[in-house]
GUZAFI-9312 format. One record per residue: residue number from 0; z, y, x of N, C-alpha, C in turn. Coordinates in Angstrom, 2 decimals. Layout:
BEGIN
PT, fivex, nc3, nc2, nc1, cac3, cac2, cac1, cc3, cc2, cc1
PT, NUM, Z, Y, X, Z, Y, X, Z, Y, X
...
END
This chain:
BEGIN
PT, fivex, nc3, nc2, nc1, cac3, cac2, cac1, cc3, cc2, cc1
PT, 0, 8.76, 7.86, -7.47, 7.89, 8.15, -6.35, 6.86, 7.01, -6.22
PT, 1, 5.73, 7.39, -6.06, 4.63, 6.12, -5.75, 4.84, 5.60, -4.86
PT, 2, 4.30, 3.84, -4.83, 4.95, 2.99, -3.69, 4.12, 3.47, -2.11
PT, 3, 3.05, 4.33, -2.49, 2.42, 4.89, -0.92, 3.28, 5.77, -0.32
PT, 4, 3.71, 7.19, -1.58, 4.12, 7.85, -0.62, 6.14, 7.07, -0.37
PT, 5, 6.56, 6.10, -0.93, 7.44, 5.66, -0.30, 7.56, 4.27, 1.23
PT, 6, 5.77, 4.02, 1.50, 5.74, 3.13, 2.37, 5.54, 4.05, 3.64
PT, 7, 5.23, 5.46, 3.06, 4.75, 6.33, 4.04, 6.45, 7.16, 4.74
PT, 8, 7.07, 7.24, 4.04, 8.22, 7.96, 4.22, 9.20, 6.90, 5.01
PT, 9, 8.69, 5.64, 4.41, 9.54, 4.48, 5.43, 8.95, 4.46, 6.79
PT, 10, 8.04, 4.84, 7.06, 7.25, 4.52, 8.12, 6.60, 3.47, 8.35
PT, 11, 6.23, 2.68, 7.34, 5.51, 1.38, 7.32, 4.07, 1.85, 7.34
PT, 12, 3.69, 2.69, 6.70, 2.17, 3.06, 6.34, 1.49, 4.93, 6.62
PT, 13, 0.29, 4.73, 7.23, -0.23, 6.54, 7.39, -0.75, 6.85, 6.05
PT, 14, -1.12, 7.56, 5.88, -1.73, 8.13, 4.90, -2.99, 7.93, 5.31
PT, 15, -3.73, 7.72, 6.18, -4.80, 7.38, 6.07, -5.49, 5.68, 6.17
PT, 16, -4.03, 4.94, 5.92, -4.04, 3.87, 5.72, -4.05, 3.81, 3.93
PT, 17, -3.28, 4.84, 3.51, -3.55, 4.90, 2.18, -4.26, 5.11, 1.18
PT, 18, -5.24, 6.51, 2.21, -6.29, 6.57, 1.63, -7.24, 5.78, 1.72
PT, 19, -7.72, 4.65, 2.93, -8.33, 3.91, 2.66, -8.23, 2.58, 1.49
PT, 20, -6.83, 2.11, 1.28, -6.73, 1.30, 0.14, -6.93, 1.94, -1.13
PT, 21, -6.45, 3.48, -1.30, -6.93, 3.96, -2.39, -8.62, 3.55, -2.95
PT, 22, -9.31, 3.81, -1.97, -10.69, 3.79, -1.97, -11.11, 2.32, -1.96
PT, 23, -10.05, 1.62, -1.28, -10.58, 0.17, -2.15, -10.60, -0.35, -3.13
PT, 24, -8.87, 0.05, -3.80, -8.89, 0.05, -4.79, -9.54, 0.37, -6.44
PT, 25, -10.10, 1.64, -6.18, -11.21, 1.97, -6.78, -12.31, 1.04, -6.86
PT, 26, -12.71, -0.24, -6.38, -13.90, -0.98, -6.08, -13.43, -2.22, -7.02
PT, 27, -12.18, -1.76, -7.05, -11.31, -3.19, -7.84, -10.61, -2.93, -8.34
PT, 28, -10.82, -2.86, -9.54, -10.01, -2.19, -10.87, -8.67, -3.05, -11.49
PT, 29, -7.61, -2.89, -11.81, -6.73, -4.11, -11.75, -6.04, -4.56, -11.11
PT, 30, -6.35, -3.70, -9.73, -6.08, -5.14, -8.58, -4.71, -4.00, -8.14
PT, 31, -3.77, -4.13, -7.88, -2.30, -3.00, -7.70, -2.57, -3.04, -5.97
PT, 32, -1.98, -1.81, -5.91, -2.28, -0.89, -4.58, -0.73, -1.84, -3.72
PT, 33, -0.27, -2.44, -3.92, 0.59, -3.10, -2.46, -0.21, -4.63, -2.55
PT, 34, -0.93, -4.98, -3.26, -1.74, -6.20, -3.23, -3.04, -5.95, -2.32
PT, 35, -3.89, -4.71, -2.54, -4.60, -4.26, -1.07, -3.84, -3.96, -0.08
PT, 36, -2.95, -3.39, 0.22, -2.46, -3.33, 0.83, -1.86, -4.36, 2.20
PT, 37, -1.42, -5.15, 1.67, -1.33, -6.83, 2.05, -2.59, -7.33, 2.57
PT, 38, -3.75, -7.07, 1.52, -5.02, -7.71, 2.21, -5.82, -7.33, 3.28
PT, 39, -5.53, -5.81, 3.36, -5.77, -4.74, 4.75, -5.21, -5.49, 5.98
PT, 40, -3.71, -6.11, 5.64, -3.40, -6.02, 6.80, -2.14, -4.65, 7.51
PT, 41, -1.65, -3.91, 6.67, -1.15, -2.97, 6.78, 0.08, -2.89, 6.28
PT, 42, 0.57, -3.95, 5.71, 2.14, -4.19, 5.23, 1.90, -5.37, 5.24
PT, 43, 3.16, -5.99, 5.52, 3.64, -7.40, 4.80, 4.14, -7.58, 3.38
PT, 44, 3.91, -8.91, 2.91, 4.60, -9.18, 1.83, 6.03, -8.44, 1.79
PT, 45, 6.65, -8.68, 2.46, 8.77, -8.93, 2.84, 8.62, -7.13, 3.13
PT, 46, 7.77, -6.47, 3.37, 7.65, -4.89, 3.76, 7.41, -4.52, 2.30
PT, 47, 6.55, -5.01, 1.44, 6.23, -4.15, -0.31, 7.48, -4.97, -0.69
PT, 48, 8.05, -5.84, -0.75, 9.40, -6.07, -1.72, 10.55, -5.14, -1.37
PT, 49, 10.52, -4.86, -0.48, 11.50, -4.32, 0.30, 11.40, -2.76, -0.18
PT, 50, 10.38, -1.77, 0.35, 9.59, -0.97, -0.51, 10.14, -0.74, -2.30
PT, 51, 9.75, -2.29, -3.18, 9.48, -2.00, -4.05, 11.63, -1.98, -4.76
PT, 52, 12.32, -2.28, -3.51, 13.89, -2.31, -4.24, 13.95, -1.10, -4.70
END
């Protein structure tokens, strides 16, 4: 399962929190979607590790 729709199912993240990092991501090629994520402001570090068990 992708780590959105599992931050979304945790209740950490909307989907339209996702779609906006999606769309950042796109601007920054390389750059992994819980690392925008983090920079949004919309998860914590200790929230994507946690996530990523």
């Amino acid at each position: 399962m992708p780590l959105g729709e599992v931050l979304i199912k945790k209740g950490l993240l909307t989907q339209p929190q996702l779609d906006q990092a999606l769309t950042a991501q796109k601007d920054r090629p390389g750059t992994r979607i819980g690392d925008i994520l983090i920079e949004l402001g919309f998860i914590t570090k200790s929230q994507l590790e946690e996530a990523l068990r």
